[in-house]
Every structure is written in structure tokens, then in C-alpha cells.
N, C-alpha and C positions, 0 to 999 in steps of 0.2 A: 870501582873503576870509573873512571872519566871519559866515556862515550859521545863527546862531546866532536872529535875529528870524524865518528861517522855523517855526523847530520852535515858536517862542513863539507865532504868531497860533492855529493849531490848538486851544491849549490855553486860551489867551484866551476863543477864540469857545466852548468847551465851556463853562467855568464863566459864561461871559457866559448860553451857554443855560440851562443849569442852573439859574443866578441867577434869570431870568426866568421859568423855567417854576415857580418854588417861587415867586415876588410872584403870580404870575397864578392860580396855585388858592388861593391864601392871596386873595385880595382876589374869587375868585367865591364861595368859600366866604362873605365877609364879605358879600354881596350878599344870596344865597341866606338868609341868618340876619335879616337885616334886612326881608327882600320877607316871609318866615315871620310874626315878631312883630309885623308890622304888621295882619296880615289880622284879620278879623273875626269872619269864618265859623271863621278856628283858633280863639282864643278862646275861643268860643263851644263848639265841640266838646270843647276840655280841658275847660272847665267840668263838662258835661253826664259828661264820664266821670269826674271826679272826683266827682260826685252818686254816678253808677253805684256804683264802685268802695266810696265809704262806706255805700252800702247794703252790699253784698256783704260788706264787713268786718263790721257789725253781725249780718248771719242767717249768716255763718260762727259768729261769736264766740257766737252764742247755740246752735246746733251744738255748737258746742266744750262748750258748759258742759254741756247735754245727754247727751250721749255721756261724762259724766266721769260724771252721773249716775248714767246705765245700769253704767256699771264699777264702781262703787263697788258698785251694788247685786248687780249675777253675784260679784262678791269676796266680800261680807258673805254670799250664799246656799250660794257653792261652796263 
């Protein structure tokens, strides 16, 4: 007899799982992304830290220029 369909269901049902457990966090991940960009309050929060964050780049950047001052000037003294 040709026993050969036993060793084959095993490895069926592995890739069958496999298959499904890669569709199933591939399609919650796509949920999770979806429930994200809908909200309002996120929005709303990116917003406000990108305000933040371009202040912070402006009194860095004005920092920066500062401090380039100060060196030029201990360079030019020392």
C-alpha cells in the first residue's frame, strides 16, 4: 500500500497554518492602521507636536548661530 498521502496531510496542514497565521496579522495589522488614521484626537496630537517640535527647531537653530558666535569670538581673542 502507498502511504505516501499520510506524511503529505501533516505538512498540508503546517503550511495551511502558516499561510493563515501570515493573512491574519497582515489583515489585523491593516485594521490597527486604519482604527489609527481615522481618530481625531491622533490628528490632533500629531498636529500640536509638530507646532512643538518647529518651535524647538527655530531656538535650537538660533542656539546654534549663538554659540558659533561665542567661538568665533574665544578664536579671534585666543
Amino acid at each position: 500500500m502507498d502511504y505516501a498521502f499520510a506524511f503529505l496531510v501533516p505538512i498540508v496542514a503546517i503550511i495551511g497554518g502558516i499561510t493563515y497565521s501570515i493573512f491574519n496579522q497582515y489583515f489585523k495589522t491593516r485594521r490597527h492602521v486604519a482604527e489609527a488614521e481615522g481618530s481625531p484626537a491622533l490628528r490632533e496630537a500629531l498636529a500640536r507636536s509638530n507646532e512643538i517640535n518647529a518651535a524647538l527647531l527655530e531656538k535650537l537653530t538660533a542656539m546654534d548661530s549663538r554659540l558659533g558666535a561665542i567661538e568665533r569670538t574665544l578664536s579671534e581673542v585666543g
